[in-house]
Structures are given as C-alpha cells and as structure tokens.
Chimera marker file (.cmm) of the C-alpha trace (Angstrom):
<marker_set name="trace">
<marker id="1" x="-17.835" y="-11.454" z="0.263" r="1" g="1" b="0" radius="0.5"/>
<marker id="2" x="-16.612" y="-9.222" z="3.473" r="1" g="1" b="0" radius="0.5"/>
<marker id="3" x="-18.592" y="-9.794" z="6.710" r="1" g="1" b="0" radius="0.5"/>
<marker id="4" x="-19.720" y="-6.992" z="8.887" r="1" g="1" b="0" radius="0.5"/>
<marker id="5" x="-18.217" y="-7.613" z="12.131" r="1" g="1" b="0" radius="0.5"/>
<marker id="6" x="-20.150" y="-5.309" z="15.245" r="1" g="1" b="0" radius="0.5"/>
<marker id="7" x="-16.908" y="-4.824" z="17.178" r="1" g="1" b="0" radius="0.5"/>
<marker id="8" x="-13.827" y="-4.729" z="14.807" r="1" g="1" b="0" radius="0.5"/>
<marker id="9" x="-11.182" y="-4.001" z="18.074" r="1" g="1" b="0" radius="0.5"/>
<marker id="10" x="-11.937" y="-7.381" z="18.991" r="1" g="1" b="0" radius="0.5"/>
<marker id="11" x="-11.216" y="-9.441" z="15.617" r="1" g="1" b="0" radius="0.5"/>
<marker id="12" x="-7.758" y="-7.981" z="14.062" r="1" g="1" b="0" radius="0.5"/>
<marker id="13" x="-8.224" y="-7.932" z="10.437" r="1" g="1" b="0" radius="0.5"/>
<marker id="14" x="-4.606" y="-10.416" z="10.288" r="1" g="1" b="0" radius="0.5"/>
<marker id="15" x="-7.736" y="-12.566" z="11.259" r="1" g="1" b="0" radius="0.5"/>
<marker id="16" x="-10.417" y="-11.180" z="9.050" r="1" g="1" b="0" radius="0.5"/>
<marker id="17" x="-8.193" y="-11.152" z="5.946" r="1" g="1" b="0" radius="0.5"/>
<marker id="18" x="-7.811" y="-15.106" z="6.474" r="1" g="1" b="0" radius="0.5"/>
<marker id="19" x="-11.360" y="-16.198" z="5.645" r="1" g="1" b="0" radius="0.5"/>
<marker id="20" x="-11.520" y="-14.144" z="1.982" r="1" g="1" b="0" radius="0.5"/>
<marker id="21" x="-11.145" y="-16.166" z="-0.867" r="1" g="1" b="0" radius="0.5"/>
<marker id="22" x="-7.805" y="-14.820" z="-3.320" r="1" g="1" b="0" radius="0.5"/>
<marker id="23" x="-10.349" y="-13.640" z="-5.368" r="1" g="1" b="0" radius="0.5"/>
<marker id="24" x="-11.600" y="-11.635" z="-2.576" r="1" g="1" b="0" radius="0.5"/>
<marker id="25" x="-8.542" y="-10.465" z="-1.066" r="1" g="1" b="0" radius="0.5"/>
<marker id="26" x="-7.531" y="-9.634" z="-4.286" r="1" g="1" b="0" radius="0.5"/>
<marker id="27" x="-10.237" y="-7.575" z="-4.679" r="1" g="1" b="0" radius="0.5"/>
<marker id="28" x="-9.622" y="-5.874" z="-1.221" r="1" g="1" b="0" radius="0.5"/>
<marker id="29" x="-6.246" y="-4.966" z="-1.921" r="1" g="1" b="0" radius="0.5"/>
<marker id="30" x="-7.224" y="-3.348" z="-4.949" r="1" g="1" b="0" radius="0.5"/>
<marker id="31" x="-9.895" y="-1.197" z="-3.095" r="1" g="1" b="0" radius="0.5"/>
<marker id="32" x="-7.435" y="-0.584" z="-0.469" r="1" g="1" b="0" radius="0.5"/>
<marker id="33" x="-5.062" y="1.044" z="-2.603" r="1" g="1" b="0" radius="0.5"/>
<marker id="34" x="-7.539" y="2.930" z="-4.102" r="1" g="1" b="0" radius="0.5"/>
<marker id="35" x="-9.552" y="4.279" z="-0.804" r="1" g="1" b="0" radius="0.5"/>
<marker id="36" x="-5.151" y="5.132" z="0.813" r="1" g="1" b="0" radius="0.5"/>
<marker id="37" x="-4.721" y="7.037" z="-2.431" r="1" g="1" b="0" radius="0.5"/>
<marker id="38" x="-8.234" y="8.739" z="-2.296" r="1" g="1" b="0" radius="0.5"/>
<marker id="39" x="-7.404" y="9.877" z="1.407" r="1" g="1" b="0" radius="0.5"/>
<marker id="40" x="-3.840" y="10.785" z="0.643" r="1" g="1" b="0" radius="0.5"/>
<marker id="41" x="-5.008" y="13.364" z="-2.148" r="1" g="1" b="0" radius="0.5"/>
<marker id="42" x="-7.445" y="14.482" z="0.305" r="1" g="1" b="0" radius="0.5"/>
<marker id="43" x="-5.743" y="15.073" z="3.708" r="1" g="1" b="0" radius="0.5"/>
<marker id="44" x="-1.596" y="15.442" z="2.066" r="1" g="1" b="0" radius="0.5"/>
<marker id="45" x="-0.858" y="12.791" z="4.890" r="1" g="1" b="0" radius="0.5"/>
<marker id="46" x="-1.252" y="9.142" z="5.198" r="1" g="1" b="0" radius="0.5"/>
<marker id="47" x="-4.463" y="8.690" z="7.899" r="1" g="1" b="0" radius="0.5"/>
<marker id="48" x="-4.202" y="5.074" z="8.359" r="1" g="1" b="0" radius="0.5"/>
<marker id="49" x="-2.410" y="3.243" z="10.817" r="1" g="1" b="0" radius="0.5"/>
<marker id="50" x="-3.170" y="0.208" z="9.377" r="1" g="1" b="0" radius="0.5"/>
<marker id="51" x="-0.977" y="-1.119" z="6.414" r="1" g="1" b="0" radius="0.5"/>
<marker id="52" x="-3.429" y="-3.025" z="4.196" r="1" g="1" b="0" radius="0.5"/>
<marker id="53" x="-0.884" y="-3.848" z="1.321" r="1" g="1" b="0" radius="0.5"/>
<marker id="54" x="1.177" y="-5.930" z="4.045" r="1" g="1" b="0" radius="0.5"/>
<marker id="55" x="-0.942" y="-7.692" z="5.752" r="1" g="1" b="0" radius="0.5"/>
<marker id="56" x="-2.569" y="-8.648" z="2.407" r="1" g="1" b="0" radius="0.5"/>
<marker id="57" x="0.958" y="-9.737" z="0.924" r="1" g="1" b="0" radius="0.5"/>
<marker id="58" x="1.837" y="-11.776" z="4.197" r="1" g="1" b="0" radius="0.5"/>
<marker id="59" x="-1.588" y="-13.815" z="3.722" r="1" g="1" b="0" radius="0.5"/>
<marker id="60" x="-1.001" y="-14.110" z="0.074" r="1" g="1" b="0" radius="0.5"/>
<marker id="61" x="2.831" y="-15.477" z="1.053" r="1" g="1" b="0" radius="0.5"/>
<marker id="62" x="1.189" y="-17.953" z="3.739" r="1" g="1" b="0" radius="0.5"/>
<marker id="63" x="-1.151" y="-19.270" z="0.803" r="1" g="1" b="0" radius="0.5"/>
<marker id="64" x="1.273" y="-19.484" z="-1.294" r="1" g="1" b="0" radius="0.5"/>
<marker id="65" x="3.813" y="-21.401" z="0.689" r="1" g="1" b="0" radius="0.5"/>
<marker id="66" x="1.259" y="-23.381" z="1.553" r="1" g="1" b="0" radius="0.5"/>
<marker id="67" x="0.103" y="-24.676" z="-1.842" r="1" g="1" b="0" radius="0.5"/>
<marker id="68" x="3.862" y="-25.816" z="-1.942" r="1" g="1" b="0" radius="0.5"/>
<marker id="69" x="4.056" y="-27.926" z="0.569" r="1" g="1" b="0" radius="0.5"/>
<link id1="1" id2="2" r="1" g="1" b="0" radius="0.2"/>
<link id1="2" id2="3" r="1" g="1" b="0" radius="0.2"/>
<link id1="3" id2="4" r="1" g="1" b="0" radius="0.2"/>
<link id1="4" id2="5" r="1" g="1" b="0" radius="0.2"/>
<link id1="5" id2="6" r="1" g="1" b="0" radius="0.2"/>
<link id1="6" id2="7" r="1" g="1" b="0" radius="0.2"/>
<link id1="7" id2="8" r="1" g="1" b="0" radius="0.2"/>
<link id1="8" id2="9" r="1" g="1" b="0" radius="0.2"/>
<link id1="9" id2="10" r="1" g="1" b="0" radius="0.2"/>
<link id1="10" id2="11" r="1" g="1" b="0" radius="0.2"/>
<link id1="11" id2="12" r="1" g="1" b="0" radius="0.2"/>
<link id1="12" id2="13" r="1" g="1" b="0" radius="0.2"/>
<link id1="13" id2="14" r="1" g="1" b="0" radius="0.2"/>
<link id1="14" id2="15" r="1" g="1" b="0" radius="0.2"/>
<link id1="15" id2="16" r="1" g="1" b="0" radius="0.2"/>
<link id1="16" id2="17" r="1" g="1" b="0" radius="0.2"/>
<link id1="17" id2="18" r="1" g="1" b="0" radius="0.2"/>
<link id1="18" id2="19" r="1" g="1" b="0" radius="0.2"/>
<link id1="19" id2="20" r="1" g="1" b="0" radius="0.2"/>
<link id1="20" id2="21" r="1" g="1" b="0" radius="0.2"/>
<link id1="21" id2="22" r="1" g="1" b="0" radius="0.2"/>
<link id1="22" id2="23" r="1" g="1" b="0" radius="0.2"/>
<link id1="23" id2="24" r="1" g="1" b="0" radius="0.2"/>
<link id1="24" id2="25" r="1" g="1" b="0" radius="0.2"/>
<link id1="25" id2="26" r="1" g="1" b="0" radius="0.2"/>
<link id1="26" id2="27" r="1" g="1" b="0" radius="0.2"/>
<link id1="27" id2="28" r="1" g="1" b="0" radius="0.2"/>
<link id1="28" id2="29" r="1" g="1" b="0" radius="0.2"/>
<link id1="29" id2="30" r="1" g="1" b="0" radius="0.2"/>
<link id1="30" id2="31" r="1" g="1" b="0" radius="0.2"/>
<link id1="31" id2="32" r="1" g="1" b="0" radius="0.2"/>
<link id1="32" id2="33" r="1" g="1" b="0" radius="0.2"/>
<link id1="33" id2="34" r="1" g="1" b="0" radius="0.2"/>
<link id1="34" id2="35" r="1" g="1" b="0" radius="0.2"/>
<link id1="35" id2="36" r="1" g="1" b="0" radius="0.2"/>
<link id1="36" id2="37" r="1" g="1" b="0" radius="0.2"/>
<link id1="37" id2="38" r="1" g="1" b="0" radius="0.2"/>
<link id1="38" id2="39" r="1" g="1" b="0" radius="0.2"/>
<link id1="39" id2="40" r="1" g="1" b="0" radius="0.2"/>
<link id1="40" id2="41" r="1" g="1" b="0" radius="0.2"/>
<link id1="41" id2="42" r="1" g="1" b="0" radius="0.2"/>
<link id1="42" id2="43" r="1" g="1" b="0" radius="0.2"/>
<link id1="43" id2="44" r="1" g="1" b="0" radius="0.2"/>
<link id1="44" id2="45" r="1" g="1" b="0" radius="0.2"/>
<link id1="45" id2="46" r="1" g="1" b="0" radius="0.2"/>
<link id1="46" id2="47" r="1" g="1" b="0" radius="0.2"/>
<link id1="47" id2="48" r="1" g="1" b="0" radius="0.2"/>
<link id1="48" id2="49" r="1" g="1" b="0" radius="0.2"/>
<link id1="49" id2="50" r="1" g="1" b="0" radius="0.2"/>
<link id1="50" id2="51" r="1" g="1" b="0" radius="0.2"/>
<link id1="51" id2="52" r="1" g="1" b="0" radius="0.2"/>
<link id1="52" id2="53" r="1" g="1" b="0" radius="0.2"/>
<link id1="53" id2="54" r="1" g="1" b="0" radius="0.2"/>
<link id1="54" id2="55" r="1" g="1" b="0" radius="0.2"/>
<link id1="55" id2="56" r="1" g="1" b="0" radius="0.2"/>
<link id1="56" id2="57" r="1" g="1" b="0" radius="0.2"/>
<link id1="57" id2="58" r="1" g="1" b="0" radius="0.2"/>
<link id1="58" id2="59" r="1" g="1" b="0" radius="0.2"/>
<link id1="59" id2="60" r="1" g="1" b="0" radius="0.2"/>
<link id1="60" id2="61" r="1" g="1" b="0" radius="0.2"/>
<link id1="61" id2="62" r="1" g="1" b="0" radius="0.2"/>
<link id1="62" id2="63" r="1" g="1" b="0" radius="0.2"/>
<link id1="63" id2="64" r="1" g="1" b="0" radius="0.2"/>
<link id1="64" id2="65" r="1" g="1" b="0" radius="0.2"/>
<link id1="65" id2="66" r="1" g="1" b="0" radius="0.2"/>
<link id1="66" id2="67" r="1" g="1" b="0" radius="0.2"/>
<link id1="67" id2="68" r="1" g="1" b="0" radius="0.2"/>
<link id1="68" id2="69" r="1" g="1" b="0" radius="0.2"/>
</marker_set>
C-alpha cells in the first residue's frame, strides 16, 4: 500500500518507489499510465515532468538483477 508522505520535495519518489512490493509497483505503473493518458487526452500535452514508466522499470531492473546474484 502507498504511504502519504506530508512533504513529497523532500523524499524523491526514486526513494518512494523502493519500499512497494512488485505487486505494488506493478500496480502503480499501471495507474500511472492510465492517470499520463487521462491528462494527455485532456490538456493535448504531456503535464508531467516526472517519468513514472522509468523510474518504475529502473527499480524493476535493480530487483531483478538482484534476484540473480
């Protein structure tokens, strides 16, 4: 489950992406994609400065080449 964080300048979401479970960051991809598209239909430009998709694919890489070694 996500945690509310107060001041969300302070704690990057590189870090806050790092204590979901895969099932959970799974899940917040998903959403992700769906809440870019939903803003992309509704402003014709891309709002966010934040790529979601690749920080969530460079955790799921670290996981992953973890579970190898």
């Amino acid at each position: 489950m996500a945690y509310f964080l107060r001041t969300p300048d302070s704690y990057p979401l590189e870090e806050q992406v790092k204590i979901l479970g895969d099932e959970e960051l799974l899940d917040f991809w998903e959403e992700s994609q769906f809440l870019e598209k939903y803003a992309y239909d509704e402003a014709n430009k891309w709002p966010s400065r934040i790529n979601y998709e690749e920080i969530i694919l460079k955790e799921l890489q670290i996981r992953t080449c973890m579970k190898i070694l």
